[in-house]
GUMARKOL-805266 format. One line per field, with one value per residue: residue number from 1; z, y, x of N, C-alpha, C in turn; chain. Coordinates in nm, 4 decimals, padded with zeros to 6 digits. Example, Ala and Ser with C-alpha at 12.3 -4.5 7.8 and 13.67 -1.06 7.14 Angstrom:
REM residues 2
nr	1,2
n_pz	00.7800,00.7080
n_py	-00.5690,-00.2250
n_px	01.3190,01.2850
ca_pz	00.7800,00.7140
ca_py	-00.4500,-00.1060
ca_px	01.2300,01.3670
c_pz	00.7800,00.7870
c_py	-00.3300,00.0030
c_px	01.3200,01.2900
kette	A,A
REM end
This chain:
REM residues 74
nr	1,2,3,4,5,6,7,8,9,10,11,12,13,14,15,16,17,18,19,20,21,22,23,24,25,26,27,28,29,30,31,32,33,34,35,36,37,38,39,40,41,42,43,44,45,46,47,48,49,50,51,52,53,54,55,56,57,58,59,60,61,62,63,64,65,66,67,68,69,70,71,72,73,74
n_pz	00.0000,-00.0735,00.0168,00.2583,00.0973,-00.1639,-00.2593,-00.2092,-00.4701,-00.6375,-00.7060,-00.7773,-01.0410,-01.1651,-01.1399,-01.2947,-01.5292,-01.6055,-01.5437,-01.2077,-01.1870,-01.3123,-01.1368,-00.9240,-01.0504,-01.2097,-00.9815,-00.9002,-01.1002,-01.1536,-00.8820,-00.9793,-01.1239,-00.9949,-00.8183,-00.9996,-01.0807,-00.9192,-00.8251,-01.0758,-01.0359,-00.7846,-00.9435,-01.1180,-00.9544,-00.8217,-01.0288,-01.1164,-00.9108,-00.9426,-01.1730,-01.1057,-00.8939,-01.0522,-01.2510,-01.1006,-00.9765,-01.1845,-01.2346,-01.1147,-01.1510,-01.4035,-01.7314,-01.9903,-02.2684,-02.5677,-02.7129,-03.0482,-03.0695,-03.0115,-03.2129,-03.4183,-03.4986,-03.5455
n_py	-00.1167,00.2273,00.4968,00.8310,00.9819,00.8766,00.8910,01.1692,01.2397,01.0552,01.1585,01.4353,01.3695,01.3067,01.5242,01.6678,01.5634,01.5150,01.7368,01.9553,02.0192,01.7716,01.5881,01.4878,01.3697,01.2024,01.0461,00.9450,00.8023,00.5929,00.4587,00.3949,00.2124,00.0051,-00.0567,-00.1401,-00.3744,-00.5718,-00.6002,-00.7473,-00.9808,-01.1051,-01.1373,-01.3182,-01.5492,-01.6326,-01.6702,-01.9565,-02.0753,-02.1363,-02.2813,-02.4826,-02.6485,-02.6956,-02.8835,-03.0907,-03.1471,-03.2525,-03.4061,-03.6416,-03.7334,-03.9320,-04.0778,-03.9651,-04.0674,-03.8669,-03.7925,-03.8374,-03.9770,-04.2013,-04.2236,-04.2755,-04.5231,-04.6703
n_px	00.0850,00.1001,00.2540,00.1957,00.4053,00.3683,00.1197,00.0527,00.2569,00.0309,-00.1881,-00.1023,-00.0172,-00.2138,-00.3994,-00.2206,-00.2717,-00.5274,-00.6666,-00.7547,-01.0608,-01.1676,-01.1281,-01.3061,-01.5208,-01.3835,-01.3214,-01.5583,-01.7426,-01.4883,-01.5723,-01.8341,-01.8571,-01.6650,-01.8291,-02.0540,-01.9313,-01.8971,-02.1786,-02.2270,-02.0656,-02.1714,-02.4274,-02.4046,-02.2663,-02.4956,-02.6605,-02.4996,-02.5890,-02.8214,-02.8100,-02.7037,-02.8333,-03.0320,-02.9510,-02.8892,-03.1400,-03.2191,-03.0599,-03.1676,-03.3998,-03.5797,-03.4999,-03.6922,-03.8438,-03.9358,-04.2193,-04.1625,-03.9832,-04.1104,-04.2554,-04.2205,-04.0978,-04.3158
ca_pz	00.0000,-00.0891,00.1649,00.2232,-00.0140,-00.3020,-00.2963,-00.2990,-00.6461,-00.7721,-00.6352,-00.8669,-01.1538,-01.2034,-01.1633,-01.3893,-01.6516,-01.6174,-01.4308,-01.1080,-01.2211,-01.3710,-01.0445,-00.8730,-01.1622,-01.2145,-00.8924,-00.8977,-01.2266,-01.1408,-00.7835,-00.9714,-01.2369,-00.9481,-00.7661,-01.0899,-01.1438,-00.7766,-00.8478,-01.1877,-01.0116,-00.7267,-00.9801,-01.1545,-00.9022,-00.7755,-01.1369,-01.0861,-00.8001,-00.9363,-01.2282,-01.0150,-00.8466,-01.1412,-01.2672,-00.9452,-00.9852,-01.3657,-01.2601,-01.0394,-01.2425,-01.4781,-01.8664,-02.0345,-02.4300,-02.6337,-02.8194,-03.1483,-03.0784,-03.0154,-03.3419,-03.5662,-03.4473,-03.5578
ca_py	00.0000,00.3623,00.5837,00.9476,01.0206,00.8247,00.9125,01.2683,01.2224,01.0065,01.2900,01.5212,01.3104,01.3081,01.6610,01.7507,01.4724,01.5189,01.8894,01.9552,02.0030,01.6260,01.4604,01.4383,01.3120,01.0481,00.9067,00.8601,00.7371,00.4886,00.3869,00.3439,00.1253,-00.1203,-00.0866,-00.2336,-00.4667,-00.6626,-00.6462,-00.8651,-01.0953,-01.1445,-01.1960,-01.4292,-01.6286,-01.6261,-01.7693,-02.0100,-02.1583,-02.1953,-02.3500,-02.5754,-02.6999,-02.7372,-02.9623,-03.1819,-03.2281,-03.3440,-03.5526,-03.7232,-03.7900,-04.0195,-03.9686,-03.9797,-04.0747,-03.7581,-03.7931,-03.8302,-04.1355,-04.3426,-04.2118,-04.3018,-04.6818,-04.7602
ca_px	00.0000,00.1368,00.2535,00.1645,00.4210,00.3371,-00.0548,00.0425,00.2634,-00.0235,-00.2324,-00.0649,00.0047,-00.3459,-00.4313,-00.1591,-00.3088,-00.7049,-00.7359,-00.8540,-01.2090,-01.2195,-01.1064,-01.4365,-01.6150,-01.3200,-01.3685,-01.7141,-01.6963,-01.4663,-01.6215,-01.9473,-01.7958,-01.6403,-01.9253,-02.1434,-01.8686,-01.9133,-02.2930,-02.2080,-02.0195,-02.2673,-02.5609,-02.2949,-02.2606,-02.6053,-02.7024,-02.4366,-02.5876,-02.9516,-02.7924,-02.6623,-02.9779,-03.1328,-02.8658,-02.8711,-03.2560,-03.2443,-03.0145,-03.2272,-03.5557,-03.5719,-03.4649,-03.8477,-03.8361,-04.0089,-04.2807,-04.1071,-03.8945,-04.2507,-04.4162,-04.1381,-04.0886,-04.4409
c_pz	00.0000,00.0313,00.1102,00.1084,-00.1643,-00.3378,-00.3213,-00.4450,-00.7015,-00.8123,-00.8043,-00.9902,-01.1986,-01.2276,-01.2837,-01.5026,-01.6923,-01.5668,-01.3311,-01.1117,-01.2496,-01.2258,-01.0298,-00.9399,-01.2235,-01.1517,-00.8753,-01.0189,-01.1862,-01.0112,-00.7983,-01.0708,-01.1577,-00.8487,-00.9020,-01.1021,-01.0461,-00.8065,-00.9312,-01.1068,-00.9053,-00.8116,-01.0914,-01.1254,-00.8041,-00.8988,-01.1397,-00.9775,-00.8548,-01.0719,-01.2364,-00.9492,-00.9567,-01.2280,-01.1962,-00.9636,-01.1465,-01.3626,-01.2289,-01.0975,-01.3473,-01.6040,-01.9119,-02.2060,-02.4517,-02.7281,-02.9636,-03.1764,-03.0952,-03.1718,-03.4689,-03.5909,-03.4704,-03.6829
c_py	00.1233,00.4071,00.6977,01.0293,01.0002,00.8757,01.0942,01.3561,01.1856,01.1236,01.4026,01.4957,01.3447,01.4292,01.7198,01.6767,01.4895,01.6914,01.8706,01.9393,01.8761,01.5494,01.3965,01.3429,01.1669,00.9618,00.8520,00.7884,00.6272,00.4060,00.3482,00.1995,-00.0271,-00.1999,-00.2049,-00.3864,-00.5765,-00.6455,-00.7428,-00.9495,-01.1382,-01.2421,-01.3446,-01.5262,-01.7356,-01.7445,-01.9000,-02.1410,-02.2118,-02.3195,-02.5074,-02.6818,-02.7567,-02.8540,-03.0907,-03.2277,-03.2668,-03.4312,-03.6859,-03.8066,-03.8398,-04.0064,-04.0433,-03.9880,-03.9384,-03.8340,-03.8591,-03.9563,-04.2568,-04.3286,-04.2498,-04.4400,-04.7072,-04.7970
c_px	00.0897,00.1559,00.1840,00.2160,00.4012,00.2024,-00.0501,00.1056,00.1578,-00.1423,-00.2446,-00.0231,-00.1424,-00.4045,-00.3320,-00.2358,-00.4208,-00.7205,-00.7783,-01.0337,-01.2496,-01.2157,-01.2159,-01.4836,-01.5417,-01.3355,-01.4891,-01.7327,-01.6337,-01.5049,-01.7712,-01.9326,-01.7300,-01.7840,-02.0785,-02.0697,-01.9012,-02.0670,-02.2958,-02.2088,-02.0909,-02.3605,-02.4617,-02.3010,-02.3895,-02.6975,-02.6405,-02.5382,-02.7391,-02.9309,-02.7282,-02.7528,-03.0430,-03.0617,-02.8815,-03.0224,-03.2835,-03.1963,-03.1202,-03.3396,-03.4793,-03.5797,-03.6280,-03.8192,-03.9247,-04.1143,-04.2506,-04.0580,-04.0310,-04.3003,-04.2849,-04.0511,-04.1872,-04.4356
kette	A,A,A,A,A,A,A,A,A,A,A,A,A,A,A,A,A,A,A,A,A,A,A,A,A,A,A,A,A,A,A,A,A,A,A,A,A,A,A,A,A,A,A,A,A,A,A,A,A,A,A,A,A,A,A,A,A,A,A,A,A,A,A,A,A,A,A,A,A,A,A,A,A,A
REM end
């Protein structure tokens, strides 16, 4: 992790690179951008899990012929 001195080069790297006026709007910008990103990966993983379940009970039941296979054996 950065010390005090490093954060106020990056500090000023930045202001010299974007302007003072942009900062604000950078950081929210980018703290809404990680903030969406950890919602993804929540609902990600969330899908994950139902796809999971649903997996686990198909296994279970029993495979059923279709329709199709009976009517084309007669």
């Amino acid at each position: 992790m950065p010390g005090p001195s490093e954060w106020l080069i990056i500090v000023l790297v930045l202001a010299a690179l974007f302007g003072v006026s942009r900062l604000p709007a950078l950081g929210r910008n980018f703290g809404l951008g990680i903030k969406e990103f950890k919602k993804g990966i929540a609902e990600a993983s969330e899908d994950d899990g139902k796809d999971k379940d649903k997996s686990e009970s198909a296994k279970s039941e029993p495979a059923r012929p279709s329709g199709d296979e009976r009517s084309s054996s007669s």
